[in-house]
N, C-alpha and C positions, 0 to 999 in steps of 0.2 A: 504494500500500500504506500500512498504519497507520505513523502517527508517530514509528519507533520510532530513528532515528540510528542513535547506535553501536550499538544493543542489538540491531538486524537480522540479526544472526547467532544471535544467541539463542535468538529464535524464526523459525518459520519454519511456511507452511501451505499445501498444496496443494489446489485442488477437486478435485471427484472424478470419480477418472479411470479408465482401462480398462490404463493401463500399470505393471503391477506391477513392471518394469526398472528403474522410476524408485528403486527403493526396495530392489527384490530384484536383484540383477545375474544376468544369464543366462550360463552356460558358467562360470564360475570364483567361486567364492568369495568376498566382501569383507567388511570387518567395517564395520560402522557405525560415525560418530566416536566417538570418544572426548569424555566432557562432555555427551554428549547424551541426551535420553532420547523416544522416539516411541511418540505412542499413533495406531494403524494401527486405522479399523473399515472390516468389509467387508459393504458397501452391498446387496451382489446377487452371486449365482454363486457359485464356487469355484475354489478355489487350493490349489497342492502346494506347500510352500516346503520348505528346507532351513534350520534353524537350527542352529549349534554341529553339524550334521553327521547332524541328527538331525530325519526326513521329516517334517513336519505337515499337517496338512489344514486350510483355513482355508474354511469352507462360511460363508455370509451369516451377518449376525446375530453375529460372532467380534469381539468386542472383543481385539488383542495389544496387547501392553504390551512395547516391550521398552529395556529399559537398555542402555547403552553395551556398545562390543566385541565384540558378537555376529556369529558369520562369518553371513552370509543369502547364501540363492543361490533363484533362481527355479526351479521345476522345469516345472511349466504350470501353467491358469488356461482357466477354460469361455470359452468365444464371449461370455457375458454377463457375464464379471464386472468389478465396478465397486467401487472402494476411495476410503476418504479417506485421509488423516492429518495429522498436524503431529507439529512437534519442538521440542524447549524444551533447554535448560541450566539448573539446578538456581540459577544464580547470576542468572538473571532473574528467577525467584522469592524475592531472597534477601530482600527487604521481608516476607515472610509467615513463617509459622512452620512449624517441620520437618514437612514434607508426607509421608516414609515409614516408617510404623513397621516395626523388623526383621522383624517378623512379614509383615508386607504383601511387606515386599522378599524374604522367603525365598519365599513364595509365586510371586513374579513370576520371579524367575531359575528356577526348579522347575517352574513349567507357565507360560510366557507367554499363553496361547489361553484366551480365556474366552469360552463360549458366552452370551450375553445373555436373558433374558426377552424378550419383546415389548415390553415395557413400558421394559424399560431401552434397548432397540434404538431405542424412538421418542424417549428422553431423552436418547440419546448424541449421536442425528440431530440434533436440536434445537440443543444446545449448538455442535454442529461447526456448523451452518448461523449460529448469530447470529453466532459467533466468528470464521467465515470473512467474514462480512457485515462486520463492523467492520476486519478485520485487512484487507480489501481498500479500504477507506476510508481516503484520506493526510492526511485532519486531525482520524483518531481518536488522542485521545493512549494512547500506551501505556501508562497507568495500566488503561483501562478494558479493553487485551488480559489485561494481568495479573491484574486482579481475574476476570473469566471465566474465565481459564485456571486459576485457583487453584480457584474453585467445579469447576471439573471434574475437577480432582485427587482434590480431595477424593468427587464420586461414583465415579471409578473405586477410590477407593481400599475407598468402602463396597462395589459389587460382589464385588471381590477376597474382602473381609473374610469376606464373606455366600457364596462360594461354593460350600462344604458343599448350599447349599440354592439352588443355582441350579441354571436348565433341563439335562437331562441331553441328552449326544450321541446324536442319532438311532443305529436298529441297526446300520443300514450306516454311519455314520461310525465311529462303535467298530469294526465288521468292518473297513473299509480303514485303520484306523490298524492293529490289530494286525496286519494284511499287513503294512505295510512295517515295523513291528518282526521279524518273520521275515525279512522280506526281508534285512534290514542283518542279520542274523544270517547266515542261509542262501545267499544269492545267489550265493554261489563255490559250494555245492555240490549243490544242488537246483535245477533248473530247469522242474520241472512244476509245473502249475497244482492239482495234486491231492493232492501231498505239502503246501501252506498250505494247502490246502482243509481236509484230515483233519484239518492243525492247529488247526483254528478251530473245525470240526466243523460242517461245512456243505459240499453237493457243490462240486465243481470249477467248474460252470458258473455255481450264484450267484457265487461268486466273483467271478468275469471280469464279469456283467454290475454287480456292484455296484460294482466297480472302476470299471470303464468309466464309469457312471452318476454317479460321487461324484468320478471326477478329469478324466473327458474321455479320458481313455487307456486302452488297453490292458494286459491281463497280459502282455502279451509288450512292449509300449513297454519298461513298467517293468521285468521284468527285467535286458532288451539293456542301459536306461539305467542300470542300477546295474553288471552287468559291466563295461559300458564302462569306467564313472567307477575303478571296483577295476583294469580292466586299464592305464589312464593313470597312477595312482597307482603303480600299481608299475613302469612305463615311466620315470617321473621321478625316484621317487626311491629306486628299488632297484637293486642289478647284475642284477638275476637275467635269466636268458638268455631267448628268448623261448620256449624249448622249456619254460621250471623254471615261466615265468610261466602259460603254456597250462596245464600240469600244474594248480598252483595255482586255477584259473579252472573246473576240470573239463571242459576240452577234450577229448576222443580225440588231437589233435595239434597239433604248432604248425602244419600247416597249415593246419587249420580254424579254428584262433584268428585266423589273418592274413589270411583273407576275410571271418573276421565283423567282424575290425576295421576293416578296409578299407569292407567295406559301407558303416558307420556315420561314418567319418571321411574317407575319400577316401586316408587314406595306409596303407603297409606299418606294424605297429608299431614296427621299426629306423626307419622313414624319421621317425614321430614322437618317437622318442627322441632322434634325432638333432638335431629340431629343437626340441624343447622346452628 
């Protein structure tokens, strides 16, 4: 790797890979460090992530941007898809000048997902590929990671700036985002495909295949998966009994909350309280 000593921790770059765990952790929540800031482009396919709790859709062509602390949790990702990234600390760039203007930075905490032109997708590829070429080189001195990594700063930060008039989300990506904006709304109390369907104003079966098409999953994955995640949540950190929590869930009973839990988990929801 590049010559970089102490400052190894600073930055850091990955090729591009098919393992989005690497980045997004599966089953539980983490926040990225602290100091750090990752620009993530995705290469090919699609992906469901979890940021701040809150569902995204990350389709090819997706420049994220995302700054420290944020909780990331994986949800799924097509057969195909394939990702870069790197990560920096603000104090490996301290040699240059202040690289985010407030305006940029309210922008990036506000919507991290920036859809690319073509143009900029082939510009971003470009830069990841020289930067990875040299950063994988152990007698490049790290002046010449910093000076690339600063010029890309700076066009991600023109992208951001310019967004107003960048490419818009295909139809079915808009359709499966506003799903799972219902979804985190609704999901404890509607569990048909045709109650978000009316919402959206499109029948029940685009729905499901757009879904399907745009995440790799099912209407019915996603649901289960978002009950689930609401019926653990309040397994852990509520008293509620498991009859108040079924209620809550829109069960008919706490016995059929404790097969669907079971299904999905292998244990009774007492057994999982228990052990959580």
């Amino acid at each position: 790797m590049c010559n970089l000593s102490d400052e190894s921790k600073q930055f850091e770059m990955t090729p591009p890979s098919s393992n989005l765990s690497s980045l997004f952790p599966t089953g539980r929540a983490v926040r990225n460090p602290l100091g750090k800031v990752y620009f993530v482009v995705i290469l090919k396919g699609k992906a469901m992530v979890r940021i701040d709790g809150k569902s995204m859709l990350l389709p090819e062509r997706t420049f994220l941007f995302l700054p420290p602390g944020h909780l990331l949790l994986r949800l799924s990702c097509t057969q195909d898809f394939l990702f870069q990234y790197l990560s920096f600390s603000f104090d490996f760039l301290s040699d240059f000048p202040l690289l985010l203007k407030a305006d940029i930075s309210n922008q990036v905490t506000n919507a991290p997902c920036l859809p690319m032109s073509p143009e900029d997708f082939s510009l971003i590829k470009m830069y990841y590929h020289f930067i990875y070429h040299r950063y994988s080189d152990a007698e490049c001195p790290s002046e010449v990671i910093k000076g690339m990594l600063f010029s890309l700063v700076l066009e991600v930060c023109r992208m951001y700036s310019g967004r107003n008039i960048s490419v818009e989300m295909s139809r079915q990506d808009k359709l499966v985002d506003g799903f799972f904006s219902l979804l985190h709304k609704y999901c404890t109390q509607e569990w048909m495909a045709a109650f978000y369907a009316s919402r959206l104003c499109i029948s029940d079966k685009y729905l499901m295949r757009s879904i399907k098409k745009q995440t790799g999953q099912t209407f019915h994955y996603w649901m289960a998966d978002f009950i689930l995640r609401e019926a653990k949540l309040m397994l852990r950190s509520t008293d509620l009994s498991v009859t108040e929590i079924a209620d809550k869930l829109s069960f008919p009973n706490s016995s059929s909350f404790a097969r669907f839990f079971r299904k999905y988990t292998g244990f009774s929801p007492v057994q999982f309280r228990n052990e959580a």
